[in-house]
N, C-alpha and C positions, 0 to 999 in steps of 0.2 A: 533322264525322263522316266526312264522305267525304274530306277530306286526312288524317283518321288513316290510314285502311282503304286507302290509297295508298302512305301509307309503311310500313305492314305487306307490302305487296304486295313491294315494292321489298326490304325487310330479306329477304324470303324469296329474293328471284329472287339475293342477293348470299349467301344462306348454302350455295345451292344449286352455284354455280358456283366457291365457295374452294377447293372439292378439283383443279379443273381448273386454277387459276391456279398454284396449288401445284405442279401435276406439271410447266407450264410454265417456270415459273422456276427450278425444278430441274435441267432441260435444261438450262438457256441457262447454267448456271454451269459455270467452263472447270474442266478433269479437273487434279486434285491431281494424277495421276500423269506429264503430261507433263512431258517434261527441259525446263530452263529453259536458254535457248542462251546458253556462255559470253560474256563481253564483248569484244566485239575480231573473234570468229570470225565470218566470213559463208558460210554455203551458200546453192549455187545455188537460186533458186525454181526452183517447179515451171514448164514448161514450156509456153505457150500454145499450144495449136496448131490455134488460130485467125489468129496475129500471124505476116504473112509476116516480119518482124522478128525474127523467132526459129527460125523452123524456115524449112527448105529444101531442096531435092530429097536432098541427104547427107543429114539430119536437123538436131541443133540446130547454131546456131554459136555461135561466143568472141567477146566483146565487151569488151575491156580498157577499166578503168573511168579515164573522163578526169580531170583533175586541172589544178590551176593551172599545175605546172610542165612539161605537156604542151605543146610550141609545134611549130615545124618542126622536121624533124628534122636534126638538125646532119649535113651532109653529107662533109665532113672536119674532122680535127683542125686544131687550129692549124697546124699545117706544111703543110696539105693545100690549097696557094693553085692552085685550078683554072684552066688557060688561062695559064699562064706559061711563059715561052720554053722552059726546059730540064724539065718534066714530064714523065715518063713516061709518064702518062695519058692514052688515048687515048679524047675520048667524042666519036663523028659523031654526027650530025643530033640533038641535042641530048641524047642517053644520057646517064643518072642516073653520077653518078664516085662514089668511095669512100664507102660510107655502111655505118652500122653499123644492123642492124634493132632499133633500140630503141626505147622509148616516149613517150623526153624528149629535150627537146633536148640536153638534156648527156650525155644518153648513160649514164643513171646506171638501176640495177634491184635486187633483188633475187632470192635463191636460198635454197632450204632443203636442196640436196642438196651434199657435198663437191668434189665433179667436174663443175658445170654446162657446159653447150654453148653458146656465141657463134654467133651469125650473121651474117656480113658482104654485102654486095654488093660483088664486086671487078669493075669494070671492064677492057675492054681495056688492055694497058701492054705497052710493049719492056720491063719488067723483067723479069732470069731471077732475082731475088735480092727476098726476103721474109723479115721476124719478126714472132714476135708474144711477147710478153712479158706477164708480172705480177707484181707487185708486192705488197708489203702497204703500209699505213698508216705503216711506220716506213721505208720504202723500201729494206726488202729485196727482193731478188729470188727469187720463187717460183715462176717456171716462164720457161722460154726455149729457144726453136725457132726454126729456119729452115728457110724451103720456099723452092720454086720456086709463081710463082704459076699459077693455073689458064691452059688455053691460051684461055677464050673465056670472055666477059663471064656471068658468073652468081653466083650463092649458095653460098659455103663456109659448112662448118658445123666453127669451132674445140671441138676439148673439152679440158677441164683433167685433165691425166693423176693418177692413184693416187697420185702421187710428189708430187705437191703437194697435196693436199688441202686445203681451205679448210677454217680456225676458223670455229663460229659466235660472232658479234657482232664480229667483224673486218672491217674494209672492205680490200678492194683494185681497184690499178688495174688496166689492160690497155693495150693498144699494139698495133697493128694495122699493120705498117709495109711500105710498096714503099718500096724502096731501089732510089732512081733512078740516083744514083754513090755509091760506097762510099768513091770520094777527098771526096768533101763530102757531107756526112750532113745538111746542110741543106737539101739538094735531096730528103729524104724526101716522101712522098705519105703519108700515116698517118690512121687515126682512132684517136679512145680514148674509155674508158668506163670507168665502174667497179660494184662490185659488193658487197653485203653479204649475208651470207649470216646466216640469220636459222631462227625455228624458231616451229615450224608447234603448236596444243592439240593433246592427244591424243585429241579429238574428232574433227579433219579429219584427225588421221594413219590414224585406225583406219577413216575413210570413204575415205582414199585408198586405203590396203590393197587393198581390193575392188571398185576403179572400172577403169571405161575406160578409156583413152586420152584419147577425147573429155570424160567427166566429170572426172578428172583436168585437164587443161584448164581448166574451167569454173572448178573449187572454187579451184583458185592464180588466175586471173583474178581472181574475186571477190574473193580474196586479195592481189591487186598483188603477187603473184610472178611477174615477167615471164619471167625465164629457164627455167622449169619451164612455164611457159603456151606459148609459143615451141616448146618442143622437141618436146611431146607431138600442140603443130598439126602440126609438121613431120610427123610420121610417117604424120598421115592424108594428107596433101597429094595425095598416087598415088589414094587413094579417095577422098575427099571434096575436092575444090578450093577449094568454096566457103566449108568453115570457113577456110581459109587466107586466103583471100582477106578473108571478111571480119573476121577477126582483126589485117591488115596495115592495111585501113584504119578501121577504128576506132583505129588512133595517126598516121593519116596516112603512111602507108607502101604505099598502093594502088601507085604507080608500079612495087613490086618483085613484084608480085603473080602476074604471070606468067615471072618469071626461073628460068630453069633454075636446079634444082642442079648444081655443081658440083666436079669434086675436082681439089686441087693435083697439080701435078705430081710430079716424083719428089722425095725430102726432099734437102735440101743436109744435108751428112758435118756 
């Protein structure tokens, strides 16, 4: 009798409490109304800011995402034999020589815009005489210029003029060249790289629309579009350092991380 009138007790105290288990589990089910994020696309999370890893006296910074074929960074092209008799290359007390700021060793990225920006590190050099050239995939020639190089060791920032405009889903190369003698073109100093230019849902295009600089930035990072991630750090670099900085090495690229920018000389005719 008294285990009947126990579990009567019990049936009651559970008919009692199913309205609240109800309103509970009702919550916890996720909203039919949120967008479901397409496959492929990554936005930035939200922002810790608690994580000195994330925030910093500027605010957030760029973290380019590693990858297998992230290694050292290729320092010159194949032509680019540093320390040989007849170079033009002048690096004292052991200054970084021709290097291109990419993220792989080969020197390879991508772009979602027609006219992307290159960034180089040109070291000291007797050369008055520079090109820089591109190519497509079929090895036409799609843009080609000569300058005079910078007069002191720093950061040029190449851009690809109107007149060339890059296809998307075309690759092409580039050619970064000090022209040590113009009687022997073996004696070049050069780096290269190449580039495909690619395209972005109309989800991140419609979030980039309305962004920063700085989140611009983030959303192509996330995205392993280096040459759009690059350029957008560049412009904070005068206000914020630190994104700069730690955007260079997070691909191992700290060494450039306080180099001037720089501009070429006057253009050769």
């Amino acid at each position: 009798m008294n285990l009947q009138k126990y579990i009567n007790s019990l049936f009651k105290i559970a008919i009692a409490l199913s309205p609240s288990l109800i309103i509970i589990s009702t919550f916890s089910l996720p909203s039919l109304a949120q967008p479901t994020p397409t496959p492929g696309l990554r936005f930035p999370e939200a922002p810790n800011r608690d994580s000195p890893e994330r925030t910093g006296a500027g605010g957030r910074r760029i973290q380019f995402p590693s990858g297998q074929d992230r290694g050292k960074p290729q320092r010159t092209g194949a032509g680019g034999r540093r320390g040989r008799q007849n170079s033009c290359i002048i690096t004292d007390n052991g200054q970084p020589s021709l290097t291109a700021l990419m993220p792989t060793s080969d020197n390879q990225g991508q772009t979602v815009v027609e006219n992307p920006k290159l960034y180089v590190y040109v070291p000291k050099t007797t050369t008055q005489t520079g090109e820089f050239v591109v190519i497509d995939d079929e090895g036409n020639e799609v843009y080609e210029t000569n300058f005079t190089p910078p007069t002191q060791p720093g950061i040029v920032q190449l851009s690809i003029p109107t007149s060339a405009s890059l296809k998307t889903g075309k690759k092409y190369f580039w050619y970064f060249t000090l022209i040590c003698n113009s009687e022997d073109r073996s004696q070049d100093e050069y780096v290269s790289g190449s580039l495909e230019r690619t395209t972005l849902g109309s989800l991140l295009n419609s979030s980039l629309q309305q962004a920063t600089p700085l989140k611009k930035a983030e959303i192509y990072a996330k995205n392993k579009i280096w040459y759009e991630t690059i350029s957008n750090v560049a412009s904070l670099r005068t206000e914020d350092p630190e994104v700069w900085t730690d955007l260079l090495k997070s691909v191992g690229l700290e060494d450039f991380a306080q180099a001037p920018f720089v501009d070429f000389g006057k253009p050769k005719p």
